[in-house]
C-alpha positions in Angstrom: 134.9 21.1 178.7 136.2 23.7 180.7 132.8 25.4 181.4 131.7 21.7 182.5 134.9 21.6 185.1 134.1 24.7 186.2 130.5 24.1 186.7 131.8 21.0 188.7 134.0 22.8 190.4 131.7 25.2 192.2 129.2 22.0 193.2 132.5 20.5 194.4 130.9 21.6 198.1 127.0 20.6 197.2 124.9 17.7 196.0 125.3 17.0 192.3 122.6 15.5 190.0 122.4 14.3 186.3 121.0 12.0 184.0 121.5 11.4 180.5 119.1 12.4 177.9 117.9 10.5 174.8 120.4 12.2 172.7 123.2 10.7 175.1 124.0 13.6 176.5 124.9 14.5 180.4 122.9 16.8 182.3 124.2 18.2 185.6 122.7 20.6 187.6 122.8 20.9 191.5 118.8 20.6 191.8 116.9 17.8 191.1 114.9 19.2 188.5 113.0 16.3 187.9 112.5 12.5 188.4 115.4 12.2 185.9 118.1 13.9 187.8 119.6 11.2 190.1 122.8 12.0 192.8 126.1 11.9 191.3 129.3 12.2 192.7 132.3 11.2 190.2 134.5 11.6 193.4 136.9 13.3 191.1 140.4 14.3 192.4 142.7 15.0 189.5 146.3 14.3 191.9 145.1 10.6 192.6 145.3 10.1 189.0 148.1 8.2 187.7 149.2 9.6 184.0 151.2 8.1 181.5 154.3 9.0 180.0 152.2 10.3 176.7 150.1 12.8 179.2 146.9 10.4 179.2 145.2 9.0 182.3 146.2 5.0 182.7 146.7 3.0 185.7 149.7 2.8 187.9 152.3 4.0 186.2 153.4 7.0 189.2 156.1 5.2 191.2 154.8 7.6 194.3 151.4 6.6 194.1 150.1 3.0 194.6 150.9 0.6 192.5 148.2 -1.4 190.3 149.8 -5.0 188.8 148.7 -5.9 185.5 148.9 -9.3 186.3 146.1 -8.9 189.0 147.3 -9.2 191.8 146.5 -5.6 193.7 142.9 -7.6 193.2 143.0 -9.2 196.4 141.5 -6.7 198.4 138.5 -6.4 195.7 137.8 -10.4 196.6 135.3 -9.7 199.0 133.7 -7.1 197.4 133.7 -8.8 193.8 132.1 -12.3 195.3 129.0 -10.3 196.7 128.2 -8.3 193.9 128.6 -10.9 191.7 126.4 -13.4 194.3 123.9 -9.9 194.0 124.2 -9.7 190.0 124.1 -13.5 189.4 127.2 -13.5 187.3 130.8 -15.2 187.5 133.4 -13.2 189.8 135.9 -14.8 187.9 134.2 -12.5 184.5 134.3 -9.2 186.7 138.1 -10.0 188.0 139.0 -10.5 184.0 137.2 -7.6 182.9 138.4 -5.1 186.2 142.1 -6.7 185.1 142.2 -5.8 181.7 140.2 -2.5 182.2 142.0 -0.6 184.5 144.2 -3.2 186.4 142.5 -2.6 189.7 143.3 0.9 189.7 139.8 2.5 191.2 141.1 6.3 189.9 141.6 5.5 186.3 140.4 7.4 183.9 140.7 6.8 179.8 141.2 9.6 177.1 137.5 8.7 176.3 136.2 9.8 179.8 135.7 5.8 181.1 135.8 5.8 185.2 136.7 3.4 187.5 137.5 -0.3 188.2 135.0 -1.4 185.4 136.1 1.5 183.4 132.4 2.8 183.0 131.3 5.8 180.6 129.2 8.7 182.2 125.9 7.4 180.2 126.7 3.5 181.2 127.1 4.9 184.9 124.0 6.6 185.0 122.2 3.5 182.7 123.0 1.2 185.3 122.9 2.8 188.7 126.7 3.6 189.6 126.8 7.5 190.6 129.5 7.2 192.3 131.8 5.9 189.5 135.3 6.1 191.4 133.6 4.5 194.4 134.8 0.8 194.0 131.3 -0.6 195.2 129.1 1.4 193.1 131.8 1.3 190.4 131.6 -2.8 190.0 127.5 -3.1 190.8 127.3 -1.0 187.9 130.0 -2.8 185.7 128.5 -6.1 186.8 125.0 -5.4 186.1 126.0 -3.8 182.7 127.9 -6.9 181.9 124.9 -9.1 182.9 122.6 -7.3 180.2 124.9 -7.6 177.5 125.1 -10.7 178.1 120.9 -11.0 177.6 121.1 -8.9 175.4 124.0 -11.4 172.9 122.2 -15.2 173.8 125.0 -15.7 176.7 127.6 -15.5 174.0 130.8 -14.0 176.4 132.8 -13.1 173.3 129.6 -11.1 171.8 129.2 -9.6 175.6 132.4 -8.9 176.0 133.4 -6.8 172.5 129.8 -4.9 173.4 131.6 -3.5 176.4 134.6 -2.4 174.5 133.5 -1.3 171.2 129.5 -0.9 172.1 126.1 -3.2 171.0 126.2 -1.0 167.4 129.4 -1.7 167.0 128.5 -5.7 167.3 124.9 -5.4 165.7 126.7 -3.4 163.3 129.0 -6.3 162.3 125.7 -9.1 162.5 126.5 -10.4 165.8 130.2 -10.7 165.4 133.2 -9.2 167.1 133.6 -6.0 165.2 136.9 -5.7 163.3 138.9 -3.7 165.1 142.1 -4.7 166.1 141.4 -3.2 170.2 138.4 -5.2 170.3 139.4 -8.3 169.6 142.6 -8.0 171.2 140.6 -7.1 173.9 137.9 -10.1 173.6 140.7 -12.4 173.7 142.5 -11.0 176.9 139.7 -11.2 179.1 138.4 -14.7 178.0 142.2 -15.9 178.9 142.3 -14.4 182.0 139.2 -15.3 183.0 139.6 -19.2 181.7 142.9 -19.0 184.1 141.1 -17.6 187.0 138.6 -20.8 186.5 141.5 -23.1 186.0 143.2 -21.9 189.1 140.4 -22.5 191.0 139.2 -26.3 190.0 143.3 -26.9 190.5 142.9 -25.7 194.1 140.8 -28.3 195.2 
């Protein structure tokens, strides 16, 4: 880890490029080596990060920094943004407000013990997968997210729960389990969140009219 931050470091003033291998690992070099390599930029800057109390990364919990509202509501200023790429994608805004709630609670600069970025909380190998290079840019952030969440739900018949517990716990984890939500207490906590939120984001809407 700390040869990878100090690779990082010294590209901090250059072009970056990696891609993922079949093994799932990252590959960053500052050449395009190949057709492969594709621009990143994680826009990293350790002082935006909010930490929590325990020392990890989480979202909004630095009374000096911005704060992000668990119940959604520092969202507003993602509407715009949200209702294009989900017109783009061709999947319900209401879906990528649930899942940006729960995931990071609108907080673009979180970053989870596990290394997931962003709005959409995105892995490096999902980033890469589905086109976001820029992983704390909000834009590329969600298109990736959204796009992610659009092939899980292919890939699960259109079943949200299935989709949804595929982007916590991963599609082995749900193959693994014969196309059920995996057993794990996170995950189906999880699961459950989002489908409320995203039922009351629905609900709110029909009542508005």
């Amino acid at each position: 880890m700390f040869l990878v931050c100090f690779f990082l470091s010294k590209l901090s003033h250059s072009q970056i490029f990696a891609f993922v291998d079949s093994n799932g690992k990252l590959i960053i070099s500052d050449k395009k080596e190949n057709e492969h390599f594709k621009k990143f930029d994680p826009l990293i800057n350790k002082a935006d990060k909010p930490k929590a109390k325990n020392g990890e990364n989480a979202p909004g919990n630095d009374a000096t920094k911005t704060h992000y509202a668990a119940d959604g509501s520092s969202g507003k200023k993602y509407n715009d943004l949200i209702n294009a790429i989900a017109e783009e994608v061709g999947i319900s805004a209401h879906l990528l407000h649930a899942v940006i709630q729960v995931e990071s609670a609108y907080n673009p600069n979180a970053t989870s013990p596990k290394g997931a970025m962003g709005l959409m909380q995105l892995i490096p190998a999902t980033a890469e997968r589905f086109g976001a290079y820029r992983v704390y840019d909000p834009e590329s952030n969600v298109r990736g997210g959204a796009r992610f969440l659009k092939y899980l739900l292919a890939q699960f018949n259109h079943n949200l729960h299935l989709a949804l517990a595929a982007y916590n716990a991963g599609e082995g984890a749900v193959k693994k389990y014969n196309n059920n939500i995996p057993a794990y207490a996170e995950t189906q906590a999880y699961v459950s969140r989002v489908i409320t939120i995203f039922e009351q984001r629905k609900h709110r809407e029909q009542t508005n009219y």
